[in-house]
C-alpha positions in Angstrom: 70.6 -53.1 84.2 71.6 -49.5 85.8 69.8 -47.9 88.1 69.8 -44.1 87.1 70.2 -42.8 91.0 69.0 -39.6 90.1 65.5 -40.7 89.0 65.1 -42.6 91.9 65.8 -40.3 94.3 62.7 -38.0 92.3 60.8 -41.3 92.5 61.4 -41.5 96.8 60.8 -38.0 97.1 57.5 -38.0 95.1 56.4 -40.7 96.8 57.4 -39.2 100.6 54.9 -36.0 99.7 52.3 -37.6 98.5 51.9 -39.5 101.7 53.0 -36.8 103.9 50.5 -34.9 106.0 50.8 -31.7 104.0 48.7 -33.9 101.2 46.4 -35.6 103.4 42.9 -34.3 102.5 41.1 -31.9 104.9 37.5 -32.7 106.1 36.0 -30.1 107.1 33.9 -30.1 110.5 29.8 -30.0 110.2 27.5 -28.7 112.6 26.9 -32.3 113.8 30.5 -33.0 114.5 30.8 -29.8 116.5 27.5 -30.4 118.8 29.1 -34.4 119.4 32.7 -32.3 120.4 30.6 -29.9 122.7 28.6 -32.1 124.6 31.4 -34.8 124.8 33.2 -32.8 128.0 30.6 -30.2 128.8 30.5 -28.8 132.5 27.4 -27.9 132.7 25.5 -31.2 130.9 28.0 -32.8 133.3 26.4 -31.0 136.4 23.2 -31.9 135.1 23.9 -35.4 134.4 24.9 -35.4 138.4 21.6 -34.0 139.3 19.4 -36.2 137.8 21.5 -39.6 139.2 20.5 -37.8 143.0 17.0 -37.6 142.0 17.3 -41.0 140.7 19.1 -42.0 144.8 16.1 -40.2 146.1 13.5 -41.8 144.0 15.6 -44.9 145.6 15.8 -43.8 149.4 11.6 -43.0 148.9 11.3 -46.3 147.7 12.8 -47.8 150.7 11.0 -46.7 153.3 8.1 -49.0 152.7 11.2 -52.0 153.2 11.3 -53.3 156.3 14.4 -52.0 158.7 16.8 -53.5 161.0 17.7 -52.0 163.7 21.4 -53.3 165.7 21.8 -52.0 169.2 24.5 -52.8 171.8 25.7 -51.4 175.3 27.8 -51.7 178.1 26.5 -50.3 181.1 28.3 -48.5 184.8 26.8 -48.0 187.1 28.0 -46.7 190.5 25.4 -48.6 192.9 24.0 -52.0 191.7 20.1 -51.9 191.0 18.0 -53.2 194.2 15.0 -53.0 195.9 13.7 -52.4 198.9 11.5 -55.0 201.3 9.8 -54.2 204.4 10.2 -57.6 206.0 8.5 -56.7 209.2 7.2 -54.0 211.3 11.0 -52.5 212.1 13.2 -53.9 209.6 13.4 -53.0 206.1 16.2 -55.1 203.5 17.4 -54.2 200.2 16.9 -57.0 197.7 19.1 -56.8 194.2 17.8 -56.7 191.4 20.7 -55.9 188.9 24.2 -55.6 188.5 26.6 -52.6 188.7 28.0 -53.9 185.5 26.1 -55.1 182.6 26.3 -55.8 178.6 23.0 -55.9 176.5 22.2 -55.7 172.8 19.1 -56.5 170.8 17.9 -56.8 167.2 14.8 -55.0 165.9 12.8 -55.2 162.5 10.3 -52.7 161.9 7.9 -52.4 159.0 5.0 -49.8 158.4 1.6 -51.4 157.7 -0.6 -48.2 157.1 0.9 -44.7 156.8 -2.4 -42.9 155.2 -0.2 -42.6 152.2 2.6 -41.0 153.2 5.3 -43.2 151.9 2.8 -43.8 148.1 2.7 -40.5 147.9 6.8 -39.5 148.8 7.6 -42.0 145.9 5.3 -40.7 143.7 6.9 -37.2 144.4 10.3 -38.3 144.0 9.4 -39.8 140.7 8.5 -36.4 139.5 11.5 -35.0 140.7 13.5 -37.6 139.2 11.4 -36.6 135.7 12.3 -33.0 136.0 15.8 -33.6 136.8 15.6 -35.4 132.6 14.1 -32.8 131.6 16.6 -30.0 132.9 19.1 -32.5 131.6 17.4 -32.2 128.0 17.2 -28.7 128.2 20.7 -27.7 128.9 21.8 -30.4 125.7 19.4 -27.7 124.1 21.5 -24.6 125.3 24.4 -25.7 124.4 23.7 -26.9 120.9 22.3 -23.8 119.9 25.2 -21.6 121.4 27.5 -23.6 119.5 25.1 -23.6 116.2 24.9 -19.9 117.0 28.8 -19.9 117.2 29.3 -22.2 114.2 27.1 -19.5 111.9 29.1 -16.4 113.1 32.2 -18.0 112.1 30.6 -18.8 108.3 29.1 -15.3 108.4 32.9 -13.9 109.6 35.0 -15.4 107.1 32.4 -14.6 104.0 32.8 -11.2 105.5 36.8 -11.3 105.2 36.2 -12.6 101.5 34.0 -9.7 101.1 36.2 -7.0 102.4 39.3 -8.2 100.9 37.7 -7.9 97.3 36.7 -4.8 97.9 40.3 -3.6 99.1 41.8 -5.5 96.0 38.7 -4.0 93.7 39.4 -0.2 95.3 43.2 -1.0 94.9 43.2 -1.5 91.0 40.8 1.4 90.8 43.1 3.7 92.6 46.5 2.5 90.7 43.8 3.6 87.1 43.4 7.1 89.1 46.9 7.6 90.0 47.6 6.6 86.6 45.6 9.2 85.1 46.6 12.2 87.7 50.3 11.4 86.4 49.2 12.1 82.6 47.2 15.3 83.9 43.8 14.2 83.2 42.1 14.2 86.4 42.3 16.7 89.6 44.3 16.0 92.7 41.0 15.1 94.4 40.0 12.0 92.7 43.3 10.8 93.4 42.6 11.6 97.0 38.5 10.3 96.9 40.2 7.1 95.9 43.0 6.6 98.6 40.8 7.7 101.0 38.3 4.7 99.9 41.5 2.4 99.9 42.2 3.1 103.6 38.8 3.0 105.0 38.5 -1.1 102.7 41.5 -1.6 104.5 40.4 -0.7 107.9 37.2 -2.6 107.5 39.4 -5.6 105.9 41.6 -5.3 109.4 38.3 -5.3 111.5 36.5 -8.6 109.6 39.9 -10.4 110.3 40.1 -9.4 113.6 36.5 -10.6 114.3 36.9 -13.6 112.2 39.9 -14.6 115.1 37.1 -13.8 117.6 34.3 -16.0 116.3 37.4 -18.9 115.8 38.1 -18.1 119.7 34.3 -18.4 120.7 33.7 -21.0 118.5 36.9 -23.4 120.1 35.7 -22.3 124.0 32.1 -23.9 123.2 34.0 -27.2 121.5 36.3 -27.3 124.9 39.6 -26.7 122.3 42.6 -24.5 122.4 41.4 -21.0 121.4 43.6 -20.2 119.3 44.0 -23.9 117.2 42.7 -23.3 113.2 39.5 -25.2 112.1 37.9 -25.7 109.1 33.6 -26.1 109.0 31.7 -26.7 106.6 29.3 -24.2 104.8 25.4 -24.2 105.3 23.1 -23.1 103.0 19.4 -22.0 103.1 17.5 -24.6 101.8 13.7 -23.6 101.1 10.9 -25.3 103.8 6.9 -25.6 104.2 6.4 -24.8 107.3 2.6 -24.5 109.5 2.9 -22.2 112.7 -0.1 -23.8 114.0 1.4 -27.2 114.0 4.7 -26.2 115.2 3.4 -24.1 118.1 1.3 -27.4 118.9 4.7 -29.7 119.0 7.0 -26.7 121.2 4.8 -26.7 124.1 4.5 -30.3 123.8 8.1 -31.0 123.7 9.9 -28.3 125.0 12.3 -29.6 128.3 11.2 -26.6 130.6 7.0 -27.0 130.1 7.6 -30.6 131.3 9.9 -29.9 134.0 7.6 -27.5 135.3 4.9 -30.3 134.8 6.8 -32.2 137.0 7.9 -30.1 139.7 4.2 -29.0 140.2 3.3 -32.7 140.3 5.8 -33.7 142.9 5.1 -30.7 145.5 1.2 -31.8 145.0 2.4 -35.2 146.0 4.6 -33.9 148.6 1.7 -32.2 149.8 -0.2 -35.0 149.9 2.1 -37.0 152.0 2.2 -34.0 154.5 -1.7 -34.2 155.1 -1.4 -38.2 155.4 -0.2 -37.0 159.0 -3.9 -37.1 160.7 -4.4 -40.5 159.6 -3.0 -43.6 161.7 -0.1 -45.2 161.1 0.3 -48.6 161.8 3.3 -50.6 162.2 4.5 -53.8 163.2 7.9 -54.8 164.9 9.7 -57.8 166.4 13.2 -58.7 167.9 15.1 -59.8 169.8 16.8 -58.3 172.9 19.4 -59.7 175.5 20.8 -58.1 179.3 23.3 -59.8 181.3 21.4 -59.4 185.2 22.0 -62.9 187.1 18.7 -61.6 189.5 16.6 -61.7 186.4 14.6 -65.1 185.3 15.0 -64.4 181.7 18.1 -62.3 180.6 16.8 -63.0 176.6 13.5 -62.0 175.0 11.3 -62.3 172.2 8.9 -59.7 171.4 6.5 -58.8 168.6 4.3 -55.7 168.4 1.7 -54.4 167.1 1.6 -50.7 167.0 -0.9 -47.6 166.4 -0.4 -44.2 166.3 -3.0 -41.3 165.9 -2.4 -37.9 166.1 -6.1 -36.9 166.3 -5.5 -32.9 166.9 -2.5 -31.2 165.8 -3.4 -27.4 165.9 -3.7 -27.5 162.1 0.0 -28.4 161.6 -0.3 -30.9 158.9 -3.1 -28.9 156.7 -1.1 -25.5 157.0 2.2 -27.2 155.8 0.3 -29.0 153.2 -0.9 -26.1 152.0 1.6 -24.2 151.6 3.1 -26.6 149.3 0.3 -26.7 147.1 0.9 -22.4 147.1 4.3 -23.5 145.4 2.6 -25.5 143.1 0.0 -23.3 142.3 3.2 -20.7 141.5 4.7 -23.4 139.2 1.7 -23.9 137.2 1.9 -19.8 136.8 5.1 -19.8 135.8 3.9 -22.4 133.0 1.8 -20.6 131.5 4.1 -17.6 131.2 6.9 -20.1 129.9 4.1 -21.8 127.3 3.6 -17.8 126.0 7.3 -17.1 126.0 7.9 -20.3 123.9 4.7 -19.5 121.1 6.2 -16.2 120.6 9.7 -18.0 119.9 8.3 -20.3 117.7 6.3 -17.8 116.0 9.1 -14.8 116.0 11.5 -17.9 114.4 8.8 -19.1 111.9 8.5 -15.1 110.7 12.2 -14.6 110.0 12.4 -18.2 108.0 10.0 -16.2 105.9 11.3 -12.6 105.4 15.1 -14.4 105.1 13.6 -16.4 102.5 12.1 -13.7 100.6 15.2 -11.4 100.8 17.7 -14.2 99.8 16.8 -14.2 96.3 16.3 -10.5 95.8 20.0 -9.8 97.4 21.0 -12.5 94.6 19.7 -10.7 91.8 21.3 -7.7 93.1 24.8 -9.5 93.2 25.0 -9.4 89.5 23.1 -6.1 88.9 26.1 -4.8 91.3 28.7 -5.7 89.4 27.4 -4.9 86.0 27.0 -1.4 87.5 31.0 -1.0 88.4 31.6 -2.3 85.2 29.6 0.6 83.3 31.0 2.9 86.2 34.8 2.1 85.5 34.3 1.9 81.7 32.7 5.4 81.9 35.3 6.6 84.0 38.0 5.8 81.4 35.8 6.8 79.1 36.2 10.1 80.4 32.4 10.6 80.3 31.9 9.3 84.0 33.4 10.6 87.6 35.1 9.0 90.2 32.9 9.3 92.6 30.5 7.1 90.0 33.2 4.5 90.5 33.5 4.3 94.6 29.5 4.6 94.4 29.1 1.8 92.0 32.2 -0.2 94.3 30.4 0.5 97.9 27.0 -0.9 96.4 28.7 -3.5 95.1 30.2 -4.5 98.6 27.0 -4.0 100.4 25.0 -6.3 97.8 27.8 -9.0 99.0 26.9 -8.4 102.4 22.8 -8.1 102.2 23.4 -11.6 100.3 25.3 -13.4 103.1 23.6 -12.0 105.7 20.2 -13.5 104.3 21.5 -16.6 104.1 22.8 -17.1 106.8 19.9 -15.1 109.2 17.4 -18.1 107.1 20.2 -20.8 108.3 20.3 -19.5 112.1 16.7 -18.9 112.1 15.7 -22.4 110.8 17.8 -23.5 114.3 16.2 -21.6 116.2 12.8 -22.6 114.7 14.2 -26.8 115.7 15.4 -24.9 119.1 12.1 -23.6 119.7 10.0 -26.9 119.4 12.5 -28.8 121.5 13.7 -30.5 118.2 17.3 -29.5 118.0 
């Protein structure tokens, strides 16, 4: 049988662009996959991840202290005269007897471990623990930042591009319109100045067309930063829409000041200065420790150059001129001031909560009125153009009927996409993102 070589070189080459990456399909990127991309190489989660693992070392080193320790010590010693002492033998003669060596090496071995501190060491884990919580929390709350930036980020891109599509039809809509007016100034049956009205309207589409571009590359350029990409590399998302909710501002004002990262941070950092204070004032109480070891000198005069010893030790600082109660207190001034600052973040956050709740609302109600309008728009260009060739309507009509059109387009996306960033910042608000 033969081959016909043409047809199989169609059948190759067929085959080598359907597999070729032109053909691949595109998936476009969703809000999920560009909060995974941010947070994947994020600075700043990266600082906080580093701040919470030294709160989680101090938490540690707190919980050590109540660990026995072991103390090493070693020495050699010089000394220009040898050690002696002096013996008055008789009425007129006085002798020096040694008693150590100009040269010596000693070391010992120590273990010491606190008995009763009046709850100084309780209380310094307890405070690092809080610390340790806070540090989460901050943790929590700048994973919260970031995902709304780049949410926020995400929607001005959808908004910019809907914008471009916008602008663009109106400078091909305002560009057919104008070729109908020139058409009719050449047959003498309209002024110079509607000829003029309409190139005028032509440039100014075409300025506002440059503009949406150029802010469309901007949003692209902010959007990529946030995602830790090239700025200038081309992405494709994937659209949101406004889907209607039930929401209850009492409930979600309940769950944001129960969930939001900064009230319980703030929870926390008041807790551990209280502790902190705490462990300041456990000062006037005793503390009682114990210790034993070992210790060794070289000295050939002495009976016993090794030693065992074990002790049993108490210290009371019964007057200290108010030391420990001032210090203590003026930690618990700092907490006081966090606990202040709580409140004033809880009031911030319920007006968030309820500012977000409100705009889900009015968004909502404008999004289907700017829909109605989108058909009522351009129904009126229609009756404004066929009038115009009609020779019953005017120009101006036309660019009237083509700006509301344009504006309709506008009111519409912007609704949507105010209900879509306002819902985020409604799951931003109650810590929910």
């Amino acid at each position: 049988m033969k081959i016909d070589t043409k047809l199989l070189l169609i059948t190759v080459l067929f085959i080598f662009l359907s597999f070729s990456p032109a053909s691949l399909p595109v998936f476009a990127e969703t809000m999920e996959d560009a909060w995974k991309a941010a947070l994947a190489g994020n600075h700043q989660i990266q600082a906080s991840q580093r701040n919470t693992i030294s709160s989680q070392l101090s938490l540690e080193a707190a919980k050590s202290a109540r660990i026995p320790s072991l103390t090493l010590e070693s020495g050699y010693t010089i000394l220009n005269n040898a050690p002696a002492a002096l013996i008055d033998n008789s009425a007129f003669t006085i002798k020096e007897l040694p008693t150590g060596e100009d040269k010596s090496l000693s070391y010992k071995a120590m273990i010491n471990m606190p008995v009763f501190t009046g709850g100084r060491i309780s209380e310094g884990i307890s405070s690092a623990g809080s610390g340790l919580n806070s540090a989460k929390q901050d943790e929590i709350k700048t994973i919260l930042d970031i995902k709304m930036r780049v949410a926020e980020a995400y929607v001005s891109v959808l908004r910019s591009k809907h914008l471009v599509e916008v602008t663009g039809n109106n400078v091909a809509s305002l560009s057919a319109h104008t070729r109908d007016v020139a058409h009719f100034y050449e047959q003498g049956m309209i002024t110079k100045n509607d000829l003029l009205a309409s190139q005028v309207a032509l440039a100014d589409a075409r300025q506002r067309s440059i503009q949406a571009i150029n802010n469309l590359n901007l949003s692209y350029a902010a959007y990529n930063r946030l995602l830790g990409r090239p700025l200038d590399i081309s992405v494709v998302i994937d659209d949101l829409s406004a889907e209607p909710v039930t929401l209850d501002l009492n409930d979600l004002t309940s769950r944001a000041l129960s969930k939001r990262p900064e009230l319980i941070s703030l929870s926390e950092q008041s807790r551990a200065l209280q502790r902190q204070a705490a462990g300041l004032r456990s000062a006037i109480w005793p503390q009682i420790a114990v210790s034993g070891g070992y210790s060794y000198m070289k000295n050939k005069y002495q009976v016993y150059e090794d030693v065992w010893s074990a002790t049993i030790g108490l210290k009371w600082e019964i007057f200290d001129g108010g030391i420990a109660r001032n210090n203590a207190n003026a930690v618990l001034q700092k907490a006081e001031a966090l606990n202040s600052i709580r409140s004033d973040t809880a009031s911030v956050i319920s007006l968030q909560v309820r500012q977000a709740f409100l705009d889900i609302e009015e968004t909502h109600k404008r999004i289907p009125v700017t829909r109605d309008a989108l058909a009522q728009s351009e129904e009126n260009l229609r009756v404004a153009k066929d009038r115009y060739r009609e020779g019953v309507g005017t120009n101006t009509e036309v660019l009237d009927a083509e700006t509301l059109r344009i504006r309709s387009y506008s009111n519409y996306y912007n609704a949507v996409y105010d209900a879509v960033i306002a819902k985020i910042r409604l799951q931003y608000a109650t810590g929910e993102l």
